[in-house]
C-alpha positions in Angstrom: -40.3 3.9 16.5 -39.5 0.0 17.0 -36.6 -1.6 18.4 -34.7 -3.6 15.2 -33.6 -5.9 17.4 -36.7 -6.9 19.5 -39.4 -5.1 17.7 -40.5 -2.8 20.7 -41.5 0.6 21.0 -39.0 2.6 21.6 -39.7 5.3 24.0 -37.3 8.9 23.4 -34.3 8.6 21.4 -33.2 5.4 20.1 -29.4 4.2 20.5 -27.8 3.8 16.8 -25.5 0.4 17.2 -23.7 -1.7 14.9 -24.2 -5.1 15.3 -21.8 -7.4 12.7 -21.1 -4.6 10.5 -25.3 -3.3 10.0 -26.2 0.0 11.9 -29.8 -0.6 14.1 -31.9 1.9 16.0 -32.3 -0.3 18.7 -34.3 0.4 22.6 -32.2 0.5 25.5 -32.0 -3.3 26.5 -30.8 -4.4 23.2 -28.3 -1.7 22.8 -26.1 -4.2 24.7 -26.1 -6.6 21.7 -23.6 -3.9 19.4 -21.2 -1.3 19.6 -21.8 1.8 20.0 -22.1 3.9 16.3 -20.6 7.8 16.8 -21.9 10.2 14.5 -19.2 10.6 12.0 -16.9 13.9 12.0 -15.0 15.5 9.2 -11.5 14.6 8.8 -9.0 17.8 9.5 -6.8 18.0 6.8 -4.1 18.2 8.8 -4.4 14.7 10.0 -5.1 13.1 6.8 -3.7 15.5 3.8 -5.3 14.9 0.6 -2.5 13.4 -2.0 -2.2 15.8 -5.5 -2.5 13.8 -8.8 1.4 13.7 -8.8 2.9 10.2 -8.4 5.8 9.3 -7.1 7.8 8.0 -9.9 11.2 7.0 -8.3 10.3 3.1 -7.6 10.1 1.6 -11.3 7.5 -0.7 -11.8 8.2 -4.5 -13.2 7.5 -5.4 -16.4 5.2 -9.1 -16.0 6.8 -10.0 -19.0 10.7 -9.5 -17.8 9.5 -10.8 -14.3 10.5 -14.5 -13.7 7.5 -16.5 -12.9 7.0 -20.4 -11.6 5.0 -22.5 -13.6 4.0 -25.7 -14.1 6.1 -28.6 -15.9 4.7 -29.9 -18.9 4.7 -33.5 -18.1 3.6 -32.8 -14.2 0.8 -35.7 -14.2 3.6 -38.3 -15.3 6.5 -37.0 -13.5 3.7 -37.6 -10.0 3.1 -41.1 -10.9 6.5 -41.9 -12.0 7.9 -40.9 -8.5 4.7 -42.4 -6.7 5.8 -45.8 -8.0 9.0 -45.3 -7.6 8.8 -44.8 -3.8 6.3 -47.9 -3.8 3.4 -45.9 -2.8 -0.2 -46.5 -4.1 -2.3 -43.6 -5.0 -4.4 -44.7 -1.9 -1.0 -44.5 0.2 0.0 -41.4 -1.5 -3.6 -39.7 -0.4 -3.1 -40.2 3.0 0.2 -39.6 3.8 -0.7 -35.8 2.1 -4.3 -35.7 3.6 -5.9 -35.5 0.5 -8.4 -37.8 -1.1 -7.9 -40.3 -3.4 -9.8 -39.1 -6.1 -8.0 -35.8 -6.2 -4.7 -38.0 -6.6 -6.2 -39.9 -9.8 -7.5 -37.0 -10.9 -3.8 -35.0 -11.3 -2.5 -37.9 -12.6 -4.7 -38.8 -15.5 -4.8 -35.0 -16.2 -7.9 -33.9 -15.5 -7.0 -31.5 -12.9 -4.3 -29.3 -12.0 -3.5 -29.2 -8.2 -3.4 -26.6 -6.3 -0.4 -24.7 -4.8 -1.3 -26.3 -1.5 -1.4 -29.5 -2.8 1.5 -29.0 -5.9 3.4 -28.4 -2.3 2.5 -31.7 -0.6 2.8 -33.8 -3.6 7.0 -31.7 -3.6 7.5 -32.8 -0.4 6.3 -36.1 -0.3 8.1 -37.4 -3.4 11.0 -35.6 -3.4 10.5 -33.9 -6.5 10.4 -30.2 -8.3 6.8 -29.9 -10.7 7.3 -25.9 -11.2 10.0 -24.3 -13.5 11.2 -20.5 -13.4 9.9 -18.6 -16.6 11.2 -15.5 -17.7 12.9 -13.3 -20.0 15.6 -15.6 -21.2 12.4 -17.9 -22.5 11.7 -15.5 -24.6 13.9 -15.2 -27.5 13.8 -12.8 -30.3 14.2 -15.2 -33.3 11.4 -17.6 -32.4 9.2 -14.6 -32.1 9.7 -13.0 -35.3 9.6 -15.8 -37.2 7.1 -15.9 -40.3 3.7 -14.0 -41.2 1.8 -13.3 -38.1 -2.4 -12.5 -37.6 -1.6 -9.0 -37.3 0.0 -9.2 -40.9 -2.7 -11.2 -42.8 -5.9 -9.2 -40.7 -7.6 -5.4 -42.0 -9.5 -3.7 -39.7 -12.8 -2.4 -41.3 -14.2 0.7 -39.5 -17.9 1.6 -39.6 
């Protein structure tokens, strides 16, 4: 048998290391190079009892729906350069004082992108101003969404 590591031959038993997470059989000199792999032993189910199919049902689980969320304003792209120019910055200006590039800056504000939290973040605290609004179940209101003939009313389902 060869040495993974050096490509030797290995003479007697080889030492089984782990070297970034890959187990070798490597000779005695390279065995330096890893940790030590121990043959694996079973588990006593005393230390680690096996969970029954039940679940624990007393923590109830959020609905996504009911769940307020933060999302992005409509307008976000002109509500960044409207503040830009108000504080007299130019996008240039703007870029380096939130060590970003420029390009990302004329980017957000024409549209084409939408920034990241990170930068969403940067762009808050720079210009003083709030480009996420809280959405939840008080958006949601029962008269808009029953209003009028829906897909679901107009579509049959053929089966084969």
């Amino acid at each position: 048998m060869q040495c993974e590591i050096c490509g030797a031959e290995i003479k007697g038993e080889p030492f089984k290391i782990n070297v970034e997470g890959s187990e070798l059989n490597a000779c005695n000199r390279c065995s330096q190079y890893g940790t030590s792999v121990s043959t694996r032993k079973p588990v006593s189910r005393k230390n680690a009892p096996v969970r029954q199919g039940i679940k624990n049902s007393s923590k109830p689980k959020k609905n996504p729906v009911t769940a307020p969320t933060e999302e992005l304003i409509d307008e976000y792209e002109q509500t960044i350069r409207e503040a830009r120019e108000a504080k007299g910055l130019t996008q240039e200006e703007l870029a380096s004082k939130i060590k970003e590039k420029a390009s990302l800056i004329k980017k957000i504000e024409k549209g084409d992108i939408v920034p990241e939290d990170s930068v969403r973040t940067k762009l808050e605290h720079t210009l003083d101003i709030e480009l996420t609004e809280k959405v939840g179940e008080n958006d949601w209101d029962t008269n808009t969404l029953n209003r009028g003939t829906t897909l679901g009313d107009i579509v049959t389902i053929k089966k084969k």
